[in-house]
N, CA, C and O atoms as a MOPAC input file, in Angstrom:
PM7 MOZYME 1SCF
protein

 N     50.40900 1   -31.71300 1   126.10800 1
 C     51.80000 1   -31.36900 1   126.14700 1
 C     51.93600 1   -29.86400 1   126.02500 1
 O     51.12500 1   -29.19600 1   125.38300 1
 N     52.98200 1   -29.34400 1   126.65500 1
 C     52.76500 1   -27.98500 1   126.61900 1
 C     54.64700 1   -27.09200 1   126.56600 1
 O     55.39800 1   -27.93800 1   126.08000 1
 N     54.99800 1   -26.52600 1   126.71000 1
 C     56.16800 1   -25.68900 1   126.55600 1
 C     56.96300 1   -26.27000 1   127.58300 1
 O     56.46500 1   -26.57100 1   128.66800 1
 N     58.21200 1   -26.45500 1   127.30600 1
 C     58.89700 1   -26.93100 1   128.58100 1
 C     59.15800 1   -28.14100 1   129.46000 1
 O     59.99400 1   -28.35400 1   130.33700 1
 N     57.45400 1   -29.39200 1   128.56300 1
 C     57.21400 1   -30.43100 1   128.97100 1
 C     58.34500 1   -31.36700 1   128.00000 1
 O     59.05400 1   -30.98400 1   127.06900 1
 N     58.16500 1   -33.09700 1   128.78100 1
 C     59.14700 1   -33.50000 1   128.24600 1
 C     57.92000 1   -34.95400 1   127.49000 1
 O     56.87100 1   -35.41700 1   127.93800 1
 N     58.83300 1   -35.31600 1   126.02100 1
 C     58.33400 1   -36.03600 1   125.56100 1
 C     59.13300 1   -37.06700 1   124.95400 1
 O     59.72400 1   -36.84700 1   123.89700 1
 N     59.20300 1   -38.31900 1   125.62000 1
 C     60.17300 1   -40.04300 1   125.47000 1
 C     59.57400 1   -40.41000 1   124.37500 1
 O     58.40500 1   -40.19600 1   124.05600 1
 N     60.66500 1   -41.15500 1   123.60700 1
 C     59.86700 1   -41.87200 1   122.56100 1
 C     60.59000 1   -43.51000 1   122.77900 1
 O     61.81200 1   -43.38000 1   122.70700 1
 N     60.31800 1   -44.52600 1   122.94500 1
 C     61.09200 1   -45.73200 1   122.93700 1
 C     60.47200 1   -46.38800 1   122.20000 1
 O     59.26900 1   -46.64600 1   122.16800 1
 N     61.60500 1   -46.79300 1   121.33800 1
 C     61.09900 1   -47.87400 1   120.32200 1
 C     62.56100 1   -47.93300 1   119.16300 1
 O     63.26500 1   -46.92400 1   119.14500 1
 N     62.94900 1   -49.11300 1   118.25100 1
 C     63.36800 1   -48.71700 1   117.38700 1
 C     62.86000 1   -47.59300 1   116.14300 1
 O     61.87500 1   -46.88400 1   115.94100 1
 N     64.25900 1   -47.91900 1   115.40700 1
 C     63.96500 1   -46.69000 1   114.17200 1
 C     62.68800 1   -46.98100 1   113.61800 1
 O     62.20900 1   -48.10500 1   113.46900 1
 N     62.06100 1   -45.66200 1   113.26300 1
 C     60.37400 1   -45.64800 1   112.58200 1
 C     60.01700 1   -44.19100 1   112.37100 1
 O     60.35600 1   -43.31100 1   113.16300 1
 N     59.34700 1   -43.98400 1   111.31300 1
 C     59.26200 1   -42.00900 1   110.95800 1
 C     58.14200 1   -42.00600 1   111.73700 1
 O     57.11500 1   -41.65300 1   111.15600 1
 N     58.03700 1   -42.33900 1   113.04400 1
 C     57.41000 1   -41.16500 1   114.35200 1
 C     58.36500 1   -41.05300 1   115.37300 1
 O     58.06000 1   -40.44700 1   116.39900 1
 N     59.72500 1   -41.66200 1   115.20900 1
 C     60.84000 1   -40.92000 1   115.80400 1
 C     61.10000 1   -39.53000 1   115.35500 1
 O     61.16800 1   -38.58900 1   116.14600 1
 N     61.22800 1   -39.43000 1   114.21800 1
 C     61.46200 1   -38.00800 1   113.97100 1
 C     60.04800 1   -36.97300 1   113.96500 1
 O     60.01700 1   -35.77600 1   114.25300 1
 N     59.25000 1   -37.59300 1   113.66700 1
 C     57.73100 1   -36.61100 1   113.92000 1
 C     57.74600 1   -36.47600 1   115.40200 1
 O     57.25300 1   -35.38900 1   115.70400 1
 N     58.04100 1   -37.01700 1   116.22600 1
 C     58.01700 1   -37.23500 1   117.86400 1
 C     59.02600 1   -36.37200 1   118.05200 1
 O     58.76900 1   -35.81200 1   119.11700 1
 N     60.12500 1   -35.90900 1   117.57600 1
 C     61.54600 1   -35.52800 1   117.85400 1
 C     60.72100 1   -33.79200 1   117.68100 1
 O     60.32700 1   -33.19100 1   118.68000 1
 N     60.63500 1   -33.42100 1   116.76200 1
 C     59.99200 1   -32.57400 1   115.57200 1
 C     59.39700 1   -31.72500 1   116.21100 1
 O     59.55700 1   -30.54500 1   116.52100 1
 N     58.11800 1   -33.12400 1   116.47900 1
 C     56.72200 1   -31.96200 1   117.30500 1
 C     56.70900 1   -31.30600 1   118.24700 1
 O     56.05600 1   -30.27000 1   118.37200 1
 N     57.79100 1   -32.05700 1   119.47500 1
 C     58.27100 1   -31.90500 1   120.45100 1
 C     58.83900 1   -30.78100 1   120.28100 1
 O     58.42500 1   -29.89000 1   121.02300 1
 N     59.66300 1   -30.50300 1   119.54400 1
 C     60.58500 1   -29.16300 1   119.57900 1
 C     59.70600 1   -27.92800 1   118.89300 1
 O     59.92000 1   -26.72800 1   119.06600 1
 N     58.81500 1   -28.43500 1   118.19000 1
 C     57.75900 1   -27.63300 1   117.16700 1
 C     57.04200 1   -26.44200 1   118.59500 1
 O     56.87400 1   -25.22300 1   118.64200 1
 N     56.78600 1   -27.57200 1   119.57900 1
 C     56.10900 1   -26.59300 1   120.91200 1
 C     56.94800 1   -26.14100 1   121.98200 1
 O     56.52900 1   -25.51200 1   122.95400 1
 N     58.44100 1   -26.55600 1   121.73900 1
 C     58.81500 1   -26.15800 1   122.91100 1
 C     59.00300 1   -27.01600 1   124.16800 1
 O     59.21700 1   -26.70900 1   125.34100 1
 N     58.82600 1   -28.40900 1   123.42600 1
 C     59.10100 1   -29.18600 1   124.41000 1
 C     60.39200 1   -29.71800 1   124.36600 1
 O     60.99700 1   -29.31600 1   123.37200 1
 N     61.40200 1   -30.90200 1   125.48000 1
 C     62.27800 1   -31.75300 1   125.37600 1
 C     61.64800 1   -33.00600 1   124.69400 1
 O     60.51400 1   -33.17700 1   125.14200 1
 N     61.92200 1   -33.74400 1   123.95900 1
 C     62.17600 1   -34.83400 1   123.06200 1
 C     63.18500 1   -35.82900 1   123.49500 1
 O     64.30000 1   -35.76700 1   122.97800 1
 N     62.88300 1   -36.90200 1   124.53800 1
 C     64.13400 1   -37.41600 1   125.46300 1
 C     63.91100 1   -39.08400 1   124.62500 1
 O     62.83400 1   -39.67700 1   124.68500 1
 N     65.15600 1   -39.65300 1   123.86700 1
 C     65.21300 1   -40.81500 1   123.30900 1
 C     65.78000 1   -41.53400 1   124.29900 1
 O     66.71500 1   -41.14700 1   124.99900 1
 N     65.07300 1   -42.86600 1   124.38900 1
 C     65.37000 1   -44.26400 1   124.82100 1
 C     65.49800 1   -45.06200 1   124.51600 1
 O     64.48800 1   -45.70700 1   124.23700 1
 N     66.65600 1   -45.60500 1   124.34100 1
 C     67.29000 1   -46.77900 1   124.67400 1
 C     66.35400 1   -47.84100 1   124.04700 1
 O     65.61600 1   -48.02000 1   125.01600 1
 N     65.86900 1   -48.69100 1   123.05500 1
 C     64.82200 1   -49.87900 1   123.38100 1
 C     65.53700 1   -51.10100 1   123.56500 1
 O     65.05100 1   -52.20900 1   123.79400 1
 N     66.67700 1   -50.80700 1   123.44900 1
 C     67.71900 1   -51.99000 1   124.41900 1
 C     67.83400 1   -51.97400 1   125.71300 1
 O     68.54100 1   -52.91900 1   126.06400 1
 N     67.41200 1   -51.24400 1   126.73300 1
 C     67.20900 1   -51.29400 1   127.56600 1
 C     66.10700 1   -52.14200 1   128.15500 1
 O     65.07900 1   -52.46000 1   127.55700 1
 N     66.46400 1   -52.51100 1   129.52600 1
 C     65.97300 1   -53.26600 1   130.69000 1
 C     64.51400 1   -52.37600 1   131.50100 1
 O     64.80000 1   -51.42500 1   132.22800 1
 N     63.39200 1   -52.65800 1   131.36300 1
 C     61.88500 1   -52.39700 1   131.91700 1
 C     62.62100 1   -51.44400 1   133.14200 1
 O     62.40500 1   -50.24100 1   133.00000 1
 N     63.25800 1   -51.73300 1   134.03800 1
 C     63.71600 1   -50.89300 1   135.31500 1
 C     64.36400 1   -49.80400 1   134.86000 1
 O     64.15900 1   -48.64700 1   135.22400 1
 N     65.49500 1   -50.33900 1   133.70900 1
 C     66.16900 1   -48.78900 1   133.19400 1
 C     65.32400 1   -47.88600 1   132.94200 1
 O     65.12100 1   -47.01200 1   133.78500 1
 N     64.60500 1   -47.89300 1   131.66100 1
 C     63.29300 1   -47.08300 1   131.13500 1
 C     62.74600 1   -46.63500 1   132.25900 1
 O     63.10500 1   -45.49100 1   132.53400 1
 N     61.67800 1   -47.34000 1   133.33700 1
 C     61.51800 1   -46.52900 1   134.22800 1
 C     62.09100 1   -45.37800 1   135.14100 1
 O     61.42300 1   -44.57100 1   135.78800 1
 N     63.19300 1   -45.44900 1   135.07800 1
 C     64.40400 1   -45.05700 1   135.89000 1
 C     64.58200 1   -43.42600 1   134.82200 1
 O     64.72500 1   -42.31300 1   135.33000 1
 N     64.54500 1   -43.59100 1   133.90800 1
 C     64.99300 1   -42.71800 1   132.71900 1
 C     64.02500 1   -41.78800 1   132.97200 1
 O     64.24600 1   -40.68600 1   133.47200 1
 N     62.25500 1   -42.47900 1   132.41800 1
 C     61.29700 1   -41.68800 1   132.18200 1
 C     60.91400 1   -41.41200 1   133.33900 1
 O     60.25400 1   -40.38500 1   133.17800 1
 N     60.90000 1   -41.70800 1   134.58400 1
 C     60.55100 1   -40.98400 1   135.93100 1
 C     61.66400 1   -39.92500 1   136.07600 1
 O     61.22100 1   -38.83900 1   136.44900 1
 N     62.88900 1   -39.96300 1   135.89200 1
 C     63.66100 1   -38.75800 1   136.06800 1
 C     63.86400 1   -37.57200 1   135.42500 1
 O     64.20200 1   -36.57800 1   136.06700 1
 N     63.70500 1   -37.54400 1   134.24200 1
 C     63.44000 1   -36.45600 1   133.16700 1
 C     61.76900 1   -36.36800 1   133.38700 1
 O     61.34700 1   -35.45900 1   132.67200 1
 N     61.12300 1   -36.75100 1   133.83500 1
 C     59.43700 1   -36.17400 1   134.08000 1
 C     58.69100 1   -35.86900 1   132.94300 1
 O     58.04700 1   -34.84000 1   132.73800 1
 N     58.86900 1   -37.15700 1   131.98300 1
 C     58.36400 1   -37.42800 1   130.91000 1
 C     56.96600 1   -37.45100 1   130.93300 1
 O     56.53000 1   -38.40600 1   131.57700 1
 N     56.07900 1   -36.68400 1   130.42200 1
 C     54.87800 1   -36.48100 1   130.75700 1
 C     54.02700 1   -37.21000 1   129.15100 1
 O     52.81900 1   -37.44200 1   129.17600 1
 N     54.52700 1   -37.37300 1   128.39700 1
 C     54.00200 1   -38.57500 1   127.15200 1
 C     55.17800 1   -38.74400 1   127.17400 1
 O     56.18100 1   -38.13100 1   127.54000 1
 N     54.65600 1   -40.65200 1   126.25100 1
 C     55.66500 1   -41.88700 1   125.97100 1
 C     55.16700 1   -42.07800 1   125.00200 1
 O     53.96700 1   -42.32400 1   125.13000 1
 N     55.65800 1   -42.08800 1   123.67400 1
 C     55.48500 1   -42.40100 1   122.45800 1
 C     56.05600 1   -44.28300 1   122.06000 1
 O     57.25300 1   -44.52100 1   121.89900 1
 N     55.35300 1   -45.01800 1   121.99500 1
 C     56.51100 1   -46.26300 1   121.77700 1
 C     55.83900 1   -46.95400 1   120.53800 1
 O     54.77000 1   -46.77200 1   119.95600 1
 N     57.09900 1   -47.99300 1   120.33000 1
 C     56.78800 1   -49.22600 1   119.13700 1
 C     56.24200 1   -50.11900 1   119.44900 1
 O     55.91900 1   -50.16100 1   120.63600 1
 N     55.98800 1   -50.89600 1   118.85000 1
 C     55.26200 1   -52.67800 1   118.68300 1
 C     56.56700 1   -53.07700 1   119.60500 1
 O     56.36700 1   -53.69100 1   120.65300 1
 N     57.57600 1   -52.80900 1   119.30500 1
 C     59.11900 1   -53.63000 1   120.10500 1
 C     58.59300 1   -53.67500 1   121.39100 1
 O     58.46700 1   -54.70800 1   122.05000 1
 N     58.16500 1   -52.11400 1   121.88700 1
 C     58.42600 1   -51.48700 1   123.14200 1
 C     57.06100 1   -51.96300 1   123.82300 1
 O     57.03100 1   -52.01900 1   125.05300 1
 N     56.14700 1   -52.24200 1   123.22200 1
 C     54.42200 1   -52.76700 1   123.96700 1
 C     54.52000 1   -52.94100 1   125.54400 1
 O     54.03600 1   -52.17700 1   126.38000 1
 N     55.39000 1   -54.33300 1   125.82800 1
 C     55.12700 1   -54.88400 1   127.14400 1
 C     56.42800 1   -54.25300 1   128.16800 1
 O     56.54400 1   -54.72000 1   129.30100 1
 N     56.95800 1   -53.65000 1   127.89800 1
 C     57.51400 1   -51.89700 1   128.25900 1
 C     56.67100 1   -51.55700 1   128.66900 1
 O     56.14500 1   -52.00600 1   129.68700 1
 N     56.19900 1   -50.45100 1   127.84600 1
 C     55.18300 1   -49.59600 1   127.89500 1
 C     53.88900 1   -50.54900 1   129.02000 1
 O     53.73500 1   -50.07100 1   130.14400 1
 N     53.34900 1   -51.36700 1   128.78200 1
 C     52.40400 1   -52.10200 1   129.30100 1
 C     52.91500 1   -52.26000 1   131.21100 1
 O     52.32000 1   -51.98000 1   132.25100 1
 N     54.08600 1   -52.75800 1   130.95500 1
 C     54.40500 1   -52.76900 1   132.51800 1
 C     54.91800 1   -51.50700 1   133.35500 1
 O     55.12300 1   -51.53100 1   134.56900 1
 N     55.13000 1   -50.17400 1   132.34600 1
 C     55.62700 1   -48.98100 1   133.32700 1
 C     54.40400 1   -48.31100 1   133.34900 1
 O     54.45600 1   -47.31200 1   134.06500 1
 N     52.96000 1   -48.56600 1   132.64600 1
 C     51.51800 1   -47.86700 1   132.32900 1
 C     51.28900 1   -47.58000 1   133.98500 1
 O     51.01200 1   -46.49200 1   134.48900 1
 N     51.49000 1   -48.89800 1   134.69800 1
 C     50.95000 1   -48.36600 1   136.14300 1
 C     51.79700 1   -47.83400 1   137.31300 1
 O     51.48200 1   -47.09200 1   138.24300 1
 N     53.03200 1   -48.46200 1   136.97900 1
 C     53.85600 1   -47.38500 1   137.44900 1
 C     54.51500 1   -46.04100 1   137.55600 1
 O     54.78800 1   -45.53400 1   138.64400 1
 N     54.70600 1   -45.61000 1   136.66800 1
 C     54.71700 1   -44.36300 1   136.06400 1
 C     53.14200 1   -43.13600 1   135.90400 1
 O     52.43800 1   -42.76500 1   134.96500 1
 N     53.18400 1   -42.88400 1   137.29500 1
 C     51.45100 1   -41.88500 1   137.43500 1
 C     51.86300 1   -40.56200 1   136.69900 1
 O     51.02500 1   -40.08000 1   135.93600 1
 N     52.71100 1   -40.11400 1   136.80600 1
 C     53.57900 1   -38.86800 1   136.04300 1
 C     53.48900 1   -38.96500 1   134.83400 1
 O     53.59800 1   -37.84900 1   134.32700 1
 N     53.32300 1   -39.85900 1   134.00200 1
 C     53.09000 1   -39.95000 1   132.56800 1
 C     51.48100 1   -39.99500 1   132.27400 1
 O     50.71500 1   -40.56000 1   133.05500 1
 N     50.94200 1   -39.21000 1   130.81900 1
 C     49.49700 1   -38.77500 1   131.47000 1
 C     48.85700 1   -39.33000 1   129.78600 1
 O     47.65700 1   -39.33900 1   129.50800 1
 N     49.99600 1   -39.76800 1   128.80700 1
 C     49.33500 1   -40.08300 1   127.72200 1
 C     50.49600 1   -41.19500 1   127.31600 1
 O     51.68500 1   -40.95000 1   127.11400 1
 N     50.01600 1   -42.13000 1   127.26900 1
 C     51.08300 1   -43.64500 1   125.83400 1
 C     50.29300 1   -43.36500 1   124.48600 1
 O     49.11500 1   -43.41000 1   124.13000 1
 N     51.32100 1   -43.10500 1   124.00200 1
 C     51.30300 1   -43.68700 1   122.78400 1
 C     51.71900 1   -44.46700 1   121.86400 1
 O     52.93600 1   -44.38200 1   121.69900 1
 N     51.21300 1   -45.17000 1   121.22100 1
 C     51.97400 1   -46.39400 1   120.24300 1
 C     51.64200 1   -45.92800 1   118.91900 1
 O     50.49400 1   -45.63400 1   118.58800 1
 N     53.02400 1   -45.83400 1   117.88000 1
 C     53.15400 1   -45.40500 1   116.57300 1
 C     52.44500 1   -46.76300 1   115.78900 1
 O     52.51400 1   -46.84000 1   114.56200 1
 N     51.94000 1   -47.54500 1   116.38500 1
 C     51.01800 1   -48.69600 1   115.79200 1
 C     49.55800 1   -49.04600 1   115.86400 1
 O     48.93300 1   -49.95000 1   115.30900 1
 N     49.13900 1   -48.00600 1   116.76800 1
 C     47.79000 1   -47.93400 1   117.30100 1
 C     47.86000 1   -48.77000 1   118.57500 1
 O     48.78200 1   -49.47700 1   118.98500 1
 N     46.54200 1   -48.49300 1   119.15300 1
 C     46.12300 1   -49.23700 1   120.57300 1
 C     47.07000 1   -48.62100 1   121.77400 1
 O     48.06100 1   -47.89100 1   121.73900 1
 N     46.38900 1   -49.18500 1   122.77100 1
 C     47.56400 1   -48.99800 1   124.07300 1
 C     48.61600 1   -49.45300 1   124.31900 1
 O     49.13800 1   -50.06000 1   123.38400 1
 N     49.28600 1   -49.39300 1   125.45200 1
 C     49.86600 1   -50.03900 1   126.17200 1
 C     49.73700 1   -51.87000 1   126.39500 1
 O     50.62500 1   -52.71600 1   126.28700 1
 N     48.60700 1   -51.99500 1   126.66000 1
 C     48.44400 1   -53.79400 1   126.92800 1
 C     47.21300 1   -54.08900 1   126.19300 1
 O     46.27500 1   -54.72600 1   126.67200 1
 N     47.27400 1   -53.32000 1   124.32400 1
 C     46.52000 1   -53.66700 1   123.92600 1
 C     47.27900 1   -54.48100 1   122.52900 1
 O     46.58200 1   -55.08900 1   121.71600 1

């Protein structure tokens, strides 16, 4: 992640929303929150347009995250505030 880059976090409330919010701004990046009420197409729709380059998500958000992993080539790191991947 670097200056200028943008960084999504989806998931409900959890203190790596605000460490995610934080760090993000700590370098100079955007910090773009989503929705985890949202619909798999919305999210995609969101994080392909702001050019979210990491996705930070929850246990909520897994099979999210799991189904936009291969769609989304523009995103270059998932992360889960629970450990493991995407479709792990």
């Amino acid at each position: 992640m670097r200056h200028g880059g943008r960084v999504a976090y989806m998931g409900l409330n959890h203190p790596a929303l605000l460490e995610t919010f934080f760090a993000a701004g700590s370098i100079g990046a955007a910090a773009v929150l989503v929705n985890p009420q949202l619909r798999q197409a919305e999210v995609e729709y969101i994080l392909g347009d702001c050019g979210a380059t990491t996705v930070v998500f929850g246990q909520d958000q897994r099979e999210n995250a799991a189904g936009l992993e291969a769609e989304l080539t523009g995103v270059r790191s998932w992360v889960s505030v629970d450990g493991g991947g995407p479709g792990e």
